[in-house]
Backbone as JSON, one array per atom type, in Angstrom:
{
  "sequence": "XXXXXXXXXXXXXXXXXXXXXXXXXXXXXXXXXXXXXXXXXXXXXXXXXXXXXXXXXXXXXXXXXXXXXXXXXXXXXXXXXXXXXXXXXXXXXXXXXXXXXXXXXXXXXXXXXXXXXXXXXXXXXXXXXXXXXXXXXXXXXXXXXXXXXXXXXXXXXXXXXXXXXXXXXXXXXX",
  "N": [[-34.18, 69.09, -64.11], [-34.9, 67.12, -61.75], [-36.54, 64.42, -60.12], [-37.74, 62.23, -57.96], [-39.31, 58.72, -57.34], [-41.09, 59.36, -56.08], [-41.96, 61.4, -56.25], [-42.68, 62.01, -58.27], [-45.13, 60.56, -58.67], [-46.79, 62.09, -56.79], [-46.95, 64.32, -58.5], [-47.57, 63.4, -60.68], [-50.4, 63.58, -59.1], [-51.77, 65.63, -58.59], [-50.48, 67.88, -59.82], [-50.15, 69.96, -62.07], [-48.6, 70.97, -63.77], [-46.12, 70.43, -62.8], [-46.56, 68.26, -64.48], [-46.46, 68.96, -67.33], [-43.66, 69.67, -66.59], [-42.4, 67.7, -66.82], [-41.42, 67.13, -69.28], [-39.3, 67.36, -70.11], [-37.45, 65.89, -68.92], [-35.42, 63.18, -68.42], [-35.9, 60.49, -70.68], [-35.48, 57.47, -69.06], [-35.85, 58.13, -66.55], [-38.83, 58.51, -66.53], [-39.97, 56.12, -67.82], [-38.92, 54.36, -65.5], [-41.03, 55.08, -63.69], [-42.97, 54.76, -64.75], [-43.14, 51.62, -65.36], [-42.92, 50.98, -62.26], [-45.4, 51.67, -61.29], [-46.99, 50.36, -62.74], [-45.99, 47.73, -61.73], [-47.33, 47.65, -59.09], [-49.64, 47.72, -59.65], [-50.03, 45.05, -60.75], [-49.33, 43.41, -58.78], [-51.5, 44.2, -57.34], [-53.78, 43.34, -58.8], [-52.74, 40.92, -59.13], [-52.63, 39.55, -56.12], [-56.0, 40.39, -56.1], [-56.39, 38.63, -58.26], [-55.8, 35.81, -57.25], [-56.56, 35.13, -54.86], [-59.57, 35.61, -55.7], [-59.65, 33.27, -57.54], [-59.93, 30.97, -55.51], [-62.56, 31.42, -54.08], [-64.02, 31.74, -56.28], [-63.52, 28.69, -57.61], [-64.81, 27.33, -55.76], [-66.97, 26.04, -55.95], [-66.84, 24.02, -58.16], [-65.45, 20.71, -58.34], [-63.16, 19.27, -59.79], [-62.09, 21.55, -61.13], [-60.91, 22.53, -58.75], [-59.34, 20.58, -57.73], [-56.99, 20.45, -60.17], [-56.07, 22.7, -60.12], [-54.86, 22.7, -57.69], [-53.19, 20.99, -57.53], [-50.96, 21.93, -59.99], [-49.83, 24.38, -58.71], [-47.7, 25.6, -57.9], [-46.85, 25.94, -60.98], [-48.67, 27.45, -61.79], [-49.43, 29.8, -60.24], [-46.8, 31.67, -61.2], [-46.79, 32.0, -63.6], [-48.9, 32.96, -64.2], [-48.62, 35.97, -62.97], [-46.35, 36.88, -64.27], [-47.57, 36.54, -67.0], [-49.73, 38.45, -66.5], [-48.62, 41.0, -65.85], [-47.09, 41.23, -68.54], [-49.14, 41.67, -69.76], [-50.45, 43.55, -68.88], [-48.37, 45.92, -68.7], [-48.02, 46.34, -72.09], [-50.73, 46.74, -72.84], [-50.51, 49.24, -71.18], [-48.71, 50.7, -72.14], [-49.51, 51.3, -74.8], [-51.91, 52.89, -74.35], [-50.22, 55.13, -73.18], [-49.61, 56.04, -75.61], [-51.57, 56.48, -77.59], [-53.75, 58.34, -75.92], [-51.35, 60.18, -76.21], [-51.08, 60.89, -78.35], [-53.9, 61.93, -79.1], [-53.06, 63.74, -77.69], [-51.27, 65.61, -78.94], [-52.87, 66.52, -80.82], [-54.71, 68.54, -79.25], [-52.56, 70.16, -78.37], [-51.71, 71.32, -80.9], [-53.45, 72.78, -81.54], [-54.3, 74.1, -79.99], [-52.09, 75.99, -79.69], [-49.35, 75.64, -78.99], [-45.86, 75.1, -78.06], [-44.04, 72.15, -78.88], [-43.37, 68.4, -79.0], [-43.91, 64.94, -79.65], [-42.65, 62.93, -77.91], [-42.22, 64.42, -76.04], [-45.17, 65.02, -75.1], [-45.82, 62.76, -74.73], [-44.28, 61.46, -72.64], [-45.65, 63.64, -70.24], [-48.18, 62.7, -70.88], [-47.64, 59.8, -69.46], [-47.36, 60.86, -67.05], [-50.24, 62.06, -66.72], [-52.13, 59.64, -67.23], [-52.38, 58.35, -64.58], [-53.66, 58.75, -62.11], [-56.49, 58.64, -63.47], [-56.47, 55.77, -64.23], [-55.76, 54.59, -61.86], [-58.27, 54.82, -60.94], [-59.98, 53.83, -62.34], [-58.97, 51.29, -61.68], [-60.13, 50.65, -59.03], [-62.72, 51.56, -59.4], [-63.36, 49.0, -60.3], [-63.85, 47.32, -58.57], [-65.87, 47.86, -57.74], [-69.57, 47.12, -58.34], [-70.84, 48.6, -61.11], [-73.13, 50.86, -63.66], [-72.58, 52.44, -65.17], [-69.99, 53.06, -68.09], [-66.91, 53.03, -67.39], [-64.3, 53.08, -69.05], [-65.23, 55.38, -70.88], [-65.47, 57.45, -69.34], [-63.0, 57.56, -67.78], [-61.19, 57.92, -70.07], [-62.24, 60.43, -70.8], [-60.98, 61.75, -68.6], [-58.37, 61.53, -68.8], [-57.68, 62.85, -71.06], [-59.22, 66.2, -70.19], [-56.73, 66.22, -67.88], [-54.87, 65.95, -69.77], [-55.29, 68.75, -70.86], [-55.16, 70.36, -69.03], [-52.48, 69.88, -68.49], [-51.3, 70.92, -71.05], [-51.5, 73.58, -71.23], [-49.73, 74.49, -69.8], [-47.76, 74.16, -71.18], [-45.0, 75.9, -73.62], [-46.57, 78.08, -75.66], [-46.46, 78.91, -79.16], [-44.3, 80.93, -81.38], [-45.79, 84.43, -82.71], [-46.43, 84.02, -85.9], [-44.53, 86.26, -88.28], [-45.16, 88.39, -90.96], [-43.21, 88.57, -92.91], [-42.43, 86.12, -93.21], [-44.28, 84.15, -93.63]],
  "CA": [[-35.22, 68.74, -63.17], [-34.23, 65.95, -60.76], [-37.46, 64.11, -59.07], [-37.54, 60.65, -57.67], [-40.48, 58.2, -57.9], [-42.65, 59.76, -55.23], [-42.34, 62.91, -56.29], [-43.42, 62.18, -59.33], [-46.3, 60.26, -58.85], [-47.5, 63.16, -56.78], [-47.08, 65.07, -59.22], [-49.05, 63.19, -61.69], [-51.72, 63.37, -58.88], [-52.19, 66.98, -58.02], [-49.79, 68.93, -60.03], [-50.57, 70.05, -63.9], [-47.67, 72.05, -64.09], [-45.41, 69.83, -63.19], [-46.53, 67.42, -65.42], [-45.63, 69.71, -68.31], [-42.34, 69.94, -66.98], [-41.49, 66.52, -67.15], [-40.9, 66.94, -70.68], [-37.55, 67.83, -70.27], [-36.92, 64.92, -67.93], [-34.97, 61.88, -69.38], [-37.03, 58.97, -70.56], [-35.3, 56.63, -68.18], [-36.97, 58.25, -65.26], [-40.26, 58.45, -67.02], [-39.86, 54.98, -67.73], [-38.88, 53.95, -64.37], [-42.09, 55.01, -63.19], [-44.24, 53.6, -65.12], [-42.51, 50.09, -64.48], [-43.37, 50.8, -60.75], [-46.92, 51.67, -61.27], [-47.99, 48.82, -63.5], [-45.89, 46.5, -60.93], [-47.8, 47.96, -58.01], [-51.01, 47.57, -60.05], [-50.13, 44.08, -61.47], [-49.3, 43.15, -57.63], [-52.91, 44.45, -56.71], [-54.55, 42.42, -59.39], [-52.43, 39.34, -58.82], [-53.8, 39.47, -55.17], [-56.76, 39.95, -56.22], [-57.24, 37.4, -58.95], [-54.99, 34.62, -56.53], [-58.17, 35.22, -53.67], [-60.96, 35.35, -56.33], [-59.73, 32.37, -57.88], [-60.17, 29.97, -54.8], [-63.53, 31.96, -54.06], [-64.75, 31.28, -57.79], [-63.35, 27.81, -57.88], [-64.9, 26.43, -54.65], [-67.76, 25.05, -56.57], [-65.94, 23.11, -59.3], [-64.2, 20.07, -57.57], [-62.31, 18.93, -60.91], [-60.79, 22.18, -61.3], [-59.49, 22.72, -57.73], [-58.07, 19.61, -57.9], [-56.46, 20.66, -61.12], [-55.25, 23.84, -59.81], [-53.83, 22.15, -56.51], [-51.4, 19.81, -58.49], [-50.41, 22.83, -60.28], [-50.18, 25.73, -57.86], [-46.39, 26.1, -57.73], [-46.74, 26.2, -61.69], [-50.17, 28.49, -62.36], [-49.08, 31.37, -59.97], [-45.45, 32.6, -61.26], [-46.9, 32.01, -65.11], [-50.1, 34.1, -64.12], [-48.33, 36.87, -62.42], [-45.39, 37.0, -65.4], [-48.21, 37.28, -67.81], [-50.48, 39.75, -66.29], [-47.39, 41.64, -65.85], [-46.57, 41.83, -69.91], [-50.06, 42.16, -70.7], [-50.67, 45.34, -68.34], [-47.31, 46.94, -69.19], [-48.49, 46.49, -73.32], [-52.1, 47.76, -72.52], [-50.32, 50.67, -70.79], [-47.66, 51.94, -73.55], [-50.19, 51.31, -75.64], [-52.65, 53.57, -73.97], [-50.19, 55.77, -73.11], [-49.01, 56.2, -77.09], [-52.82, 56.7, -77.9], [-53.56, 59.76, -75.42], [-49.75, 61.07, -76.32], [-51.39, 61.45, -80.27], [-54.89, 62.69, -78.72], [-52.55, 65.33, -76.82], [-50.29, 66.12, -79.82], [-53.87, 67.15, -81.56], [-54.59, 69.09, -78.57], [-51.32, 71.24, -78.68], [-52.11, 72.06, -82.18], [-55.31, 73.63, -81.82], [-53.81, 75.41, -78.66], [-50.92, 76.62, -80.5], [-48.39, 75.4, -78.02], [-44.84, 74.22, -78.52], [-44.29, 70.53, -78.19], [-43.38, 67.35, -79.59], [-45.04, 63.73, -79.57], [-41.84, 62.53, -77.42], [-42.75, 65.41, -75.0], [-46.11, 64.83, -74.97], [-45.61, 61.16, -74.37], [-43.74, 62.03, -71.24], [-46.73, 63.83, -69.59], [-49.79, 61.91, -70.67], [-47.41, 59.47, -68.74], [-48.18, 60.73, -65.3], [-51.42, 61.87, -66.94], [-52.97, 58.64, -66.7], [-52.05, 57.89, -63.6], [-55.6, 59.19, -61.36], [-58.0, 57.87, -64.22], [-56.2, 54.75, -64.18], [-56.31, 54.42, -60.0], [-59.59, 55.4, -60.72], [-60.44, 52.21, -63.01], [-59.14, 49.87, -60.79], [-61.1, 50.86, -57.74], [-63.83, 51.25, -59.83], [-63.47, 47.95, -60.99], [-63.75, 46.24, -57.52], [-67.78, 47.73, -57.73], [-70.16, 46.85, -59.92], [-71.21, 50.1, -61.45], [-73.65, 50.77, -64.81], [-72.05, 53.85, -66.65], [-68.85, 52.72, -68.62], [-65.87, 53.5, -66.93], [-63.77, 53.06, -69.81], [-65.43, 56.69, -70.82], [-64.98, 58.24, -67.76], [-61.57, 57.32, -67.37], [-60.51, 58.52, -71.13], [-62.31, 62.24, -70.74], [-60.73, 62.17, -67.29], [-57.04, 61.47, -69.27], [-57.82, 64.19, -71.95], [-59.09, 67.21, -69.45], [-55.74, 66.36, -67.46], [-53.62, 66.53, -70.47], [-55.51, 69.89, -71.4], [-54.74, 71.53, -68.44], [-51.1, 70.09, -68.64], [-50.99, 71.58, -72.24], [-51.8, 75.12, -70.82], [-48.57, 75.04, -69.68], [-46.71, 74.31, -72.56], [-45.0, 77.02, -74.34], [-46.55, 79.36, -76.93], [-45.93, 78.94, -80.3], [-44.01, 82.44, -81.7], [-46.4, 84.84, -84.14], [-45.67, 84.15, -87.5], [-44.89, 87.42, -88.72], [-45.73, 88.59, -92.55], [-42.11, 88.39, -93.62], [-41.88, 84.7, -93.0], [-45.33, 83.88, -94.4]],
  "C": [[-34.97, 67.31, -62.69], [-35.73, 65.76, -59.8], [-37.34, 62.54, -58.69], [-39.11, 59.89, -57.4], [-41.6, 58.64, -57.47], [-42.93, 60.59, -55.51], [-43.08, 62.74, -57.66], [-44.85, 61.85, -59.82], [-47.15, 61.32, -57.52], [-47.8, 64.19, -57.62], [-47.65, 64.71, -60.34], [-50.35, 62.56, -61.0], [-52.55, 64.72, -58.49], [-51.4, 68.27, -58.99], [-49.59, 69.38, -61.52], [-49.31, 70.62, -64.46], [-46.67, 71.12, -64.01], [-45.26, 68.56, -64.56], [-46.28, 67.35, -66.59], [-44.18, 69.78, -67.91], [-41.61, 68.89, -66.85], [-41.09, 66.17, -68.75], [-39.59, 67.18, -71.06], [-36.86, 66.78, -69.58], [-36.24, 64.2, -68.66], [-36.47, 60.96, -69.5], [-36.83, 58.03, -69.76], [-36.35, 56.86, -67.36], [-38.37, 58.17, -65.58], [-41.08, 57.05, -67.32], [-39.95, 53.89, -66.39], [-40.26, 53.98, -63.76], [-42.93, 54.55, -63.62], [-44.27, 52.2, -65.21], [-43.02, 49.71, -63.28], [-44.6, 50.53, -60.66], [-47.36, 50.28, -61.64], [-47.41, 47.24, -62.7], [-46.88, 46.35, -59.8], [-49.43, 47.57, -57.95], [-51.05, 45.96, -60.38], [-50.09, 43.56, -60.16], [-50.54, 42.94, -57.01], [-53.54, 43.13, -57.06], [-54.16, 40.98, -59.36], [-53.18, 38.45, -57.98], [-54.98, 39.07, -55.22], [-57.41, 38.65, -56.95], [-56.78, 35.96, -58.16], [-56.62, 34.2, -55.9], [-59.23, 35.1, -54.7], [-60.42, 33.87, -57.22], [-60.18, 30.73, -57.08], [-61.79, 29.9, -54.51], [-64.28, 31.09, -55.14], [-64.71, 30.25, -57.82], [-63.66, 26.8, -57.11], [-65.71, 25.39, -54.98], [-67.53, 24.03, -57.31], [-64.75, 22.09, -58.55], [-62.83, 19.97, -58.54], [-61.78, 20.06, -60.95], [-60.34, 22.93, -59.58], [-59.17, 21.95, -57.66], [-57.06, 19.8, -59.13], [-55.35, 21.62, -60.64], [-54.2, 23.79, -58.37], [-52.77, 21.45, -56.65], [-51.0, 20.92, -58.85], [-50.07, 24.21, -59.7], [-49.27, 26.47, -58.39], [-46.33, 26.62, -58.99], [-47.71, 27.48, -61.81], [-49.45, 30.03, -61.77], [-47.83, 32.23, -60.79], [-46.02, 32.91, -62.87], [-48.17, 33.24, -64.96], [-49.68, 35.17, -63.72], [-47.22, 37.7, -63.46], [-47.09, 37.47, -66.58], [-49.21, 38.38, -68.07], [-49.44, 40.87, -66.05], [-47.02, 42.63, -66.98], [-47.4, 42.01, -69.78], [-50.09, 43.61, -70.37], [-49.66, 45.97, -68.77], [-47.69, 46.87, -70.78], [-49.61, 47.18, -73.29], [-51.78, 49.48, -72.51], [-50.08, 51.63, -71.32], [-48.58, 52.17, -73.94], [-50.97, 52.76, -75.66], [-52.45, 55.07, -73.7], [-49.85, 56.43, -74.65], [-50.69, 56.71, -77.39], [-53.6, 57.73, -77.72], [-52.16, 60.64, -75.85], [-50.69, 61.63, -78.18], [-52.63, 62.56, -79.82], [-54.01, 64.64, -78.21], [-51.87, 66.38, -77.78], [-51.86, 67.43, -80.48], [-54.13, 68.76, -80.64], [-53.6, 70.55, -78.43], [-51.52, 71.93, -79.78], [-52.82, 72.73, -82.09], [-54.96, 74.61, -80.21], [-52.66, 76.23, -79.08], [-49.85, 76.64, -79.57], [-47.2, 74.73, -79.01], [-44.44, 72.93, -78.12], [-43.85, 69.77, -79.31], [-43.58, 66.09, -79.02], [-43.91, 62.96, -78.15], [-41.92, 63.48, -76.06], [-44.13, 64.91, -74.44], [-46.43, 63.26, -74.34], [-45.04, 60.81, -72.72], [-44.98, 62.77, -70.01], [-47.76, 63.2, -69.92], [-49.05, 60.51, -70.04], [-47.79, 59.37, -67.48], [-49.92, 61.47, -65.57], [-52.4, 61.28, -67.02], [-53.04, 58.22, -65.66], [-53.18, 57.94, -62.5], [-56.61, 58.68, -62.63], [-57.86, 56.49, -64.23], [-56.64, 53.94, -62.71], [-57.95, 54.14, -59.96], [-60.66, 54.21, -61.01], [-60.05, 51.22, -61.97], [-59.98, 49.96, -59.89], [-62.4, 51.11, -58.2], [-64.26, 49.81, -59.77], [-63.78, 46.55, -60.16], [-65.71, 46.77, -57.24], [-68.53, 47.58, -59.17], [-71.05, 48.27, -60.3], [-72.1, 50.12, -63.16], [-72.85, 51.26, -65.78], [-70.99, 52.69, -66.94], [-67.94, 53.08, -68.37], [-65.15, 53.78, -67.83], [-63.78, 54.92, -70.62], [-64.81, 57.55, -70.44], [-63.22, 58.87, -67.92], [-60.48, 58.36, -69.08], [-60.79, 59.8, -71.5], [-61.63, 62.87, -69.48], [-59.0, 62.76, -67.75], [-57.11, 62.88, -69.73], [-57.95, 65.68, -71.36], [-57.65, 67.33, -68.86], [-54.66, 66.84, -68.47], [-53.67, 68.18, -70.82], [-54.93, 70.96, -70.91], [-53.64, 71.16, -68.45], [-50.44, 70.95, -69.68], [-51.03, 72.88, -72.1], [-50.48, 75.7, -70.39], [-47.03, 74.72, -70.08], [-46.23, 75.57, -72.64], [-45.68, 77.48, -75.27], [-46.03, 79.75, -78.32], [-45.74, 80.95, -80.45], [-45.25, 82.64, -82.68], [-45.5, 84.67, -85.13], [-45.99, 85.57, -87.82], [-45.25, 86.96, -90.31], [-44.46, 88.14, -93.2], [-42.21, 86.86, -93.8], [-42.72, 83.8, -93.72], [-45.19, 83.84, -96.08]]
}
């Protein structure tokens, strides 16, 4: 199975099936994409926090004068470290749903392993995640955080549907 970045992040926005069959994919490519994403996202939030920082800081003379001597320094160090943090958050997050999913498989009696599974709750976060940021630009009551992690779990469920089928254990084997 040969897809390239777009295809894939369509396909972890509409397509359940495929998203099971990226388990066969390499990890490079699986990798690759999630590099893109969290640049594309870390890009967003750069943006945004660059603009809300002048915003926020109009009141405070002492620190925009602070932050005007330092510009050239603050931005590349702020953009580098929101960078690692979000790509750590991410694995993280995605390693966390990949165990949730493993459970999942079990109790569905599918065939699979955590290295599989890890591979689709990959583009399985990918719409609850979208979902958080653009949340995250309104101010909203419920807890997104929720939301966003029953949103992961349903997706992986129906990706898990199209797992394989563990064989019957016959009697002999028992």
């Amino acid at each position: 199975m040969i897809l390239n970045l777009y295809q894939l992040f369509k396909a972890s926005l509409l397509e359940p099936k495929k998203q099971a069959a990226v388990r066969i994919m390499s990890i490079g490519k699986i990798m690759q994409f999630i590099f893109v994403f969290i640049l594309l996202l870390t890009v967003a939030s750069f943006v945004e926090w660059s603009t809300g920082l002048g915003n926020a800081s109009s009141s405070i003379d002492g620190l925009i004068e602070f932050v005007e001597e330092i510009d050239w320094l603050l931005y590349p160090f702020a953009f580098v470290f929101l960078f690692v943090s979000t790509t750590i958050y991410h694995f993280i997050k995605i390693s966390l749903f990949a165990l949730i999913a493993l459970l999942i498989l079990n109790s569905r009696k599918r065939r699979g392993e955590y290295r599989h599974l890890w591979r689709t709750t990959a583009l399985s976060v990918t719409i609850p995640t979208l979902l958080a940021f653009a949340l995250s630009f309104f101010d909203i009551d419920f807890n997104v955080s929720i939301a966003t992690s029953l949103l992961t779990i349903f997706y992986l469920y129906v990706a898990i549907g199209y797992y394989p089928k563990k064989p019957p254990i016959s009697k002999k084997q028992a």
